[in-house]
Structure formats: structure tokens, C-alpha cells
C-alpha positions as CSV (number, residue, x, y, z in Angstrom):
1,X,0.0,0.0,0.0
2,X,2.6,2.5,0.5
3,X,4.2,2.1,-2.8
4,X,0.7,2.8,-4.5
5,X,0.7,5.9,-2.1
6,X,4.2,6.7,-3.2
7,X,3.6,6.5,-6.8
8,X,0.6,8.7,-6.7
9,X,2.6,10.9,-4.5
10,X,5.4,11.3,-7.5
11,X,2.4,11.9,-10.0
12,X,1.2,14.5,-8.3
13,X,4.5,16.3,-8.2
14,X,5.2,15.6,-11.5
15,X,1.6,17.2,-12.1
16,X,2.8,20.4,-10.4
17,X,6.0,20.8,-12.0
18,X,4.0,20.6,-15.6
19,X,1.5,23.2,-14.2
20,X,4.1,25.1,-13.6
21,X,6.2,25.0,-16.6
22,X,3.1,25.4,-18.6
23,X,2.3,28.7,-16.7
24,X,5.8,30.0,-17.3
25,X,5.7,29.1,-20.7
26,X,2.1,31.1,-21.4
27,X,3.7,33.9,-19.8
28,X,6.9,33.5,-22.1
29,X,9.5,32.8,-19.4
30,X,11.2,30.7,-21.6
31,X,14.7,30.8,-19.5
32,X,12.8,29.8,-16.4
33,X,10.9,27.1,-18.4
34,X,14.1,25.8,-19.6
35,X,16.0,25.7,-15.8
36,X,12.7,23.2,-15.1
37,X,12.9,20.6,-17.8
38,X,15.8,19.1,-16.1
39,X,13.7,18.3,-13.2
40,X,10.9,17.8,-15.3
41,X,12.8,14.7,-17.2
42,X,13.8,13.5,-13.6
43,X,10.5,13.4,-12.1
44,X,9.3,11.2,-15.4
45,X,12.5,8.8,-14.5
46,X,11.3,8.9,-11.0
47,X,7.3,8.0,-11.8
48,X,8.8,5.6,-14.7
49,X,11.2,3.5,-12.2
50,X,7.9,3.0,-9.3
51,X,5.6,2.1,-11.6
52,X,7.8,-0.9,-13.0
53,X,8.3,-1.4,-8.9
54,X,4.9,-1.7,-8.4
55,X,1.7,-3.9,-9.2
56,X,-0.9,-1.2,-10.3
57,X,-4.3,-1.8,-8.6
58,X,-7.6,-0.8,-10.2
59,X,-8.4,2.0,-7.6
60,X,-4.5,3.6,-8.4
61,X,-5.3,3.2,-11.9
62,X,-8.1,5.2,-11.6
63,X,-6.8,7.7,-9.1
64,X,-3.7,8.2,-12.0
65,X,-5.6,8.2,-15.4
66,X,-6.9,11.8,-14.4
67,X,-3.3,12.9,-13.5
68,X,-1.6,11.2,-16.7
69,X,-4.4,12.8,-19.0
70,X,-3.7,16.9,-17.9
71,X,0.0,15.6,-18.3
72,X,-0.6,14.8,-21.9
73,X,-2.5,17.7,-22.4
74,X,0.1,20.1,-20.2
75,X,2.8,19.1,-23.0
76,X,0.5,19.4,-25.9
77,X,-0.3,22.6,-24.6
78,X,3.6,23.5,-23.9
79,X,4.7,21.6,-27.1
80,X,2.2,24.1,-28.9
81,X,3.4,27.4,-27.2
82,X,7.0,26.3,-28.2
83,X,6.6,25.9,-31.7
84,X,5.2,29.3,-31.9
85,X,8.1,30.6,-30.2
86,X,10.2,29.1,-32.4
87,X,8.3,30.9,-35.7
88,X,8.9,33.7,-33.3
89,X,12.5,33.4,-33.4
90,X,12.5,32.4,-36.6
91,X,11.0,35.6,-38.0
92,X,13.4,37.6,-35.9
93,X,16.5,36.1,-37.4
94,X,14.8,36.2,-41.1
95,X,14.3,39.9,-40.5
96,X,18.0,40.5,-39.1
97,X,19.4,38.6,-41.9
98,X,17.0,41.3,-44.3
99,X,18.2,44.3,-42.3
100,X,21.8,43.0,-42.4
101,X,21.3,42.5,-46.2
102,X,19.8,45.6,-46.8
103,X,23.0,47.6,-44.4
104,X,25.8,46.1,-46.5
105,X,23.9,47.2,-50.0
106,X,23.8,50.6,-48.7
107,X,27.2,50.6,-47.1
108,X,29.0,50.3,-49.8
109,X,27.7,53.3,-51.8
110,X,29.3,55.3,-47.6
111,X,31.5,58.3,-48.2
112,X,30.2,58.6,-52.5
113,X,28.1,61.7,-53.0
114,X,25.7,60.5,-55.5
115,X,24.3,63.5,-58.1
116,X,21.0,62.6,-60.7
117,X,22.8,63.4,-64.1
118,X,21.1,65.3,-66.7
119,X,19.4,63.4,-69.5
């Protein structure tokens, strides 16, 4: 009995630790999200290693499905906030790469005086 109260206890925490990084990730922390996901991936070891320890009973089962199912939806949600960072990002560097483009095109024509000649 105390390893079924064990394991529930380690999904739980694992629960709060993806409520949490899915908070910081809808308010775009994404350094502070990133400093979790090591204890993130722990935890998962952690809940991963008791349950192959331990003979799952129907009433744990149904006390974790809950838990396991916001998980699932935690990382969709995360996984889906990510990728949109990521277009983020990649818009930024697409426009730096334009406005670098755009500064050595112009920089070379630096220091010439440029007059309209008469047709």
C-alpha cells in the first residue's frame, strides 16, 4: 500500500511541475521554463522506475488516469506554445538577416556623393 501511495505521491509532483512549466511558458518565461525541464525529465524517471516497482491496482489506476491525462494535455499545450516561439524566433532572425542584407547594400555606396545626371 505504501508504494501505491508513493507512486501517486510522485504523480502528483510531477503534475505540479507541468502546471508550472506550462504557466511560465504562457507567460513567455522561456529561461525559467528551460532551468525546469531538467527536473521535469527527472521526475518522469522517478514515476517511470515505481511504476515498473509496483503492481498497479484498479483504484490507483483510476486515481492516476486523471493525473496522466492533464500531463498529456500540459505538454501538448507547452509543445504548442514552443513551436510558436520558435516561428517567433525564426521571424526575428529572417528579418536581421534582411536588415543586415539591406545595411551592407547601402554601405558600400558610404562616403560617395551621389548627383541625378542630366538626361
Amino acid at each position: 500500500m505504501s508504494a501505491n501511495i508513493d507512486l501517486l505521491r510522485r504523480y502528483q509532483q510531477l503534475l505540479m511541475l507541468s502546471n508550472t512549466m506550462l504557466s511560465l511558458a504562457k507567460q513567455s518565461q522561456w529561461d525559467e521554463l528551460i532551468g525546469h525541464e531538467m527536473s521535469y525529465i527527472q521526475a518522469v524517471e522517478s514515476v517511470t522506475q515505481a511504476v515498473a516497482d509496483t503492481t498497479l491496482s484498479a483504484a490507483l489506476q483510476t486515481q492516476i488516469r486523471p493525473l496522466l491525462t492533464q500531463l498529456l494535455e500540459n505538454e501538448n499545450l507547452i509543445k504548442d506554445l514552443l513551436v510558436r516561439r520558435m516561428d517567433e524566433l525564426r521571424m526575428l532572425v529572417n528579418q536581421g538577416n534582411q536588415q543586415k542584407n539591406v545595411t551592407s547594400a547601402y554601405g558600400r555606396f558610404s562616403g560617395n556623393v551621389l548627383f541625378p545626371t542630366d538626361s
